[in-house]
C-alpha positions in Angstrom: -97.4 83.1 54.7 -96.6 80.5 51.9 -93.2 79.5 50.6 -92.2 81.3 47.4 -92.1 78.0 44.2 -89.1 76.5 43.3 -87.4 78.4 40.2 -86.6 75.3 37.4 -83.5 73.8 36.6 -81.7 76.0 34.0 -81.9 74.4 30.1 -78.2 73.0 28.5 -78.0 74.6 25.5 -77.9 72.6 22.4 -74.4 71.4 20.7 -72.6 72.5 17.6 -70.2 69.8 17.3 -71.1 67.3 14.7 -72.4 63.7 16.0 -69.4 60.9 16.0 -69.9 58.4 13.4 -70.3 55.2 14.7 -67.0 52.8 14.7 -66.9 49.4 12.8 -66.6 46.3 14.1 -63.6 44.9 15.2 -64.5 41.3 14.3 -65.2 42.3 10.7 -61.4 43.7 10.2 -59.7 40.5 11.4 -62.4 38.4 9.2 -61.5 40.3 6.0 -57.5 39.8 6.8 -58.1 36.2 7.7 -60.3 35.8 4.1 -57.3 37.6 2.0 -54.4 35.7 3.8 -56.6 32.4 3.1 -57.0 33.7 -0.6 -53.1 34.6 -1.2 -51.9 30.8 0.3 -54.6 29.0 -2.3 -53.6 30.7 -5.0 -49.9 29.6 -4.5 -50.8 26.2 -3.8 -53.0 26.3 -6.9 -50.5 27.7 -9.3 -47.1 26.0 -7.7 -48.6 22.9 -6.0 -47.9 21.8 -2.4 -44.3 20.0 -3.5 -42.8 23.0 -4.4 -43.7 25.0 -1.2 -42.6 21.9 1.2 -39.3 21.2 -1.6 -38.4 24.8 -1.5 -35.0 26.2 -0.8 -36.1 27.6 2.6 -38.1 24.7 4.0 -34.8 21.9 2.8 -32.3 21.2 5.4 -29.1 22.3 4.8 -26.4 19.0 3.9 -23.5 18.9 6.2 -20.8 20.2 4.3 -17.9 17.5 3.5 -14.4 18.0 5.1 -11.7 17.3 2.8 -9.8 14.3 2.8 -6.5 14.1 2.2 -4.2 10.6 1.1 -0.6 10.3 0.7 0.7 7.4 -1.1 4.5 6.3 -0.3 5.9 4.1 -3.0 8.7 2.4 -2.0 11.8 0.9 -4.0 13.1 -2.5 -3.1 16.6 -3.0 -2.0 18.3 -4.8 -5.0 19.1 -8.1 -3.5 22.3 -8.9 -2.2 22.7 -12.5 -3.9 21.4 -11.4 -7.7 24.1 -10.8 -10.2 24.0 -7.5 -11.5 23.8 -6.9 -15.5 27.6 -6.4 -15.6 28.9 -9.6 -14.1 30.8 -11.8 -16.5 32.4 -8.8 -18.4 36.0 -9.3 -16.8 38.5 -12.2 -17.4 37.4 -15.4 -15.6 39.6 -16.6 -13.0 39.6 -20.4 -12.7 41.2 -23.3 -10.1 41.2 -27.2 -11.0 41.5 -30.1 -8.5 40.4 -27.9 -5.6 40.5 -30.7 -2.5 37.9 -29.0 -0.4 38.1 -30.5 3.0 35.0 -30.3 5.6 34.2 -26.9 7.0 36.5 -25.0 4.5 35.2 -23.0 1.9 36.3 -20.2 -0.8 34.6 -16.9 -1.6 34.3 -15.8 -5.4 36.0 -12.7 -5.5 39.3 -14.1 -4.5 41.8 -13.8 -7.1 43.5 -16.1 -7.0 40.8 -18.3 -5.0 42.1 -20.0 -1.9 40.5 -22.5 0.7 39.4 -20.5 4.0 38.6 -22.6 7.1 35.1 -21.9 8.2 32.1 -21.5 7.3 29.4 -19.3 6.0 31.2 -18.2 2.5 30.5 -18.5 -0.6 30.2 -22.0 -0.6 31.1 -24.4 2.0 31.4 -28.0 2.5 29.8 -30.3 4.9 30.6 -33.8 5.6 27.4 -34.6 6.9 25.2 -32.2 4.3 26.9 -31.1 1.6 28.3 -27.8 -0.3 26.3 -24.9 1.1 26.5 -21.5 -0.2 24.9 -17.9 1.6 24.3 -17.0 -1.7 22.2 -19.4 -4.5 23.3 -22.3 -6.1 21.6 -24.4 -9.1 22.1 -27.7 -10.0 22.2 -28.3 -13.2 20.3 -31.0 -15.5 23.0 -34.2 -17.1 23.6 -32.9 -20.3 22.8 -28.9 -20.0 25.4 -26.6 -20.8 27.8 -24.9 -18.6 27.9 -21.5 -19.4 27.5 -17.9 -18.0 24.1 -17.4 -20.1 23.1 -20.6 -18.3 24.0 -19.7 -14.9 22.6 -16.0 -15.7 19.2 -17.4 -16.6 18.5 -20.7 -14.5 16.5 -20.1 -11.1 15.9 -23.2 -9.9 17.7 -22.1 -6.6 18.6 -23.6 -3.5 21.7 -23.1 -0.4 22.3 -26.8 -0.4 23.6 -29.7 -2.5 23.8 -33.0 -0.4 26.2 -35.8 -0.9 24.7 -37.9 -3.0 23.9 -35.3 -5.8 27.6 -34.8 -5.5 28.4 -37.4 -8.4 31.2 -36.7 -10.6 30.7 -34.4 -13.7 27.8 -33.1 -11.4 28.1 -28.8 -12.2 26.8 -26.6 -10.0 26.2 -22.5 -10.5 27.1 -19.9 -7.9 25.6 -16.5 -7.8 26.7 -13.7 -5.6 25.9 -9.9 -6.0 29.0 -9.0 -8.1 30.3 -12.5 -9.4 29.1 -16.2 -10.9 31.1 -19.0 -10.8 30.8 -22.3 -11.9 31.9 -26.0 -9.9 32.5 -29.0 -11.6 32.9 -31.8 -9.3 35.9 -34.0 -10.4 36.0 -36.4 -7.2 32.6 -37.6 -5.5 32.9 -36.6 -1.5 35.8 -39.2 -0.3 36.8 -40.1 3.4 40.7 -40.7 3.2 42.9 -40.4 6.5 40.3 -39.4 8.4 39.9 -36.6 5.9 36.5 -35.9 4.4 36.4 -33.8 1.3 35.1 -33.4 -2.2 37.4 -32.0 -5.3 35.9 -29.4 -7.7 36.9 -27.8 -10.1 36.0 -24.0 -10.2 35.8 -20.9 -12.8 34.7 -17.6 -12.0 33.1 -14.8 -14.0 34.0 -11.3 -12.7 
C-alpha cells in the first residue's frame, strides 16, 4: 500500500501596505551642502575681498591695553643764600670806625654797633699776616678810581674770601657783604710789622 502525496506548502497572501520608496543617497546630501557653503564663502570674497575678511574685527588681535602712568614733579625753592644782601640793607644809619689797627688773627663782624676788634678768626673779615684780610662772607676789590658807594658794593660781583698783602696798598677799598649788612674798608696803612706786631689799619663804614 502506497504512501498518501505530500499536501503543498500553504500560499502567503498578498500585502496591502504600500511599497517603501526608495531612500536617496547619502553622498548627494553632503555634496549639495558642500556646493552651497562653497557658493556662500565666494560670494563674500567676491563682494568684500580677502583683506577685509583676514582685517576684520574678529580675526585682529586684541592690543594690550596701556596702564597708566603717573609723574610727580617736585619743584623746589632755593635757600636764599646766607652771604647775599637782602633788598633792604643800606636803609638804616651807617655806623663807621677810622684808624682801625687790625692786628693778625683779630677781626670785626658788621653788625656790631659800635664795631670792636675780636681775637680770632673766622668773622666777618679777618686778617692774616701771612695771607691777607679774609672774610666768610664775600669781598670785592675794587678798581683805582671806582666809586665807593652802597650802589657799588650792591651791584659789583667780582667776588672772592681773600685779599693778599700786596693788594693791600693804601687807598685800596674793599666791599663786604653779609646777609643783613654791607660795609665798606678803606685801607689807610699798608700791612706794617712794628714791635713784633703785624697789622694793617682800615678804615670801615657799615650800611645797616
Amino acid at each position: 500500500m502506497s504512501a498518501p502525496p505530500t499536501p503543498p506548502p500553504p500560499s502567503t497572501p498578498p500585502s496591502t501596505d504600500p511599497p517603501t520608496p526608495p531612500q536617496p543617497r547619502r553622498l548627494s546630501e553632503w555634496a549639495a551642502v558642500l556646493s552651497a557653503v562653497t557658493g556662500v564663502v565666494g560670494l563674500l570674497f567676491g563682494f568684500f575681498g580677502l583683506p577685509v575678511v583676514i582685517n576684520s574685527p574678529t580675526a585682529r588681535t586684541p592690543a594690550p591695553i596701556a596702564q597708566p602712568t603717573v609723574s610727580a614733579t617736585v619743584s623746589q625753592t632755593p635757600p636764599a643764600s646766607a652771604t647775599s644782601p637782602s633788598a633792604e640793607t643800606g636803609t638804616g644809619n651807617p655806623v663807621t670806625k677810622t684808624d682801625i689797627k687790625m692786628p693778625a688773627d683779630y677781626g670785626i663782624v658788621l653788625s656790631d654797633d659800635p664795631i670792636e676788634l675780636r681775637e680770632g678768626v673766622g668773622y666777618d673779615l679777618t686778617y692774616d699776616s701771612f695771607n691777607g684780610l679774609q672774610s666768610k662772607g664775600r669781598m670785592v676789590k675794587l678798581d683805582s678810581g671806582q666809586e665807593g658807594s652802597l650802589e657799588v658794593c650792591r651791584s659789583d660781583t667780582r667776588y672772592t674770601d681773600i685779599i693778599r698783602n700786596s693788594a693791600l696798598t693804601k687807598g685800596t677799598r674793599i666791599c663786604v657783604q653779609r646777609s643783613d649788612r654791607i660795609g665798606l674798608v678803606t685801607v689807610k696803612e699798608a700791612p706794617q710789622i712794628r714791635d713784633e706786631s703785624k697789622y694793617v689799619t682800615l678804615d670801615i663804614i657799615v650800611w645797616p
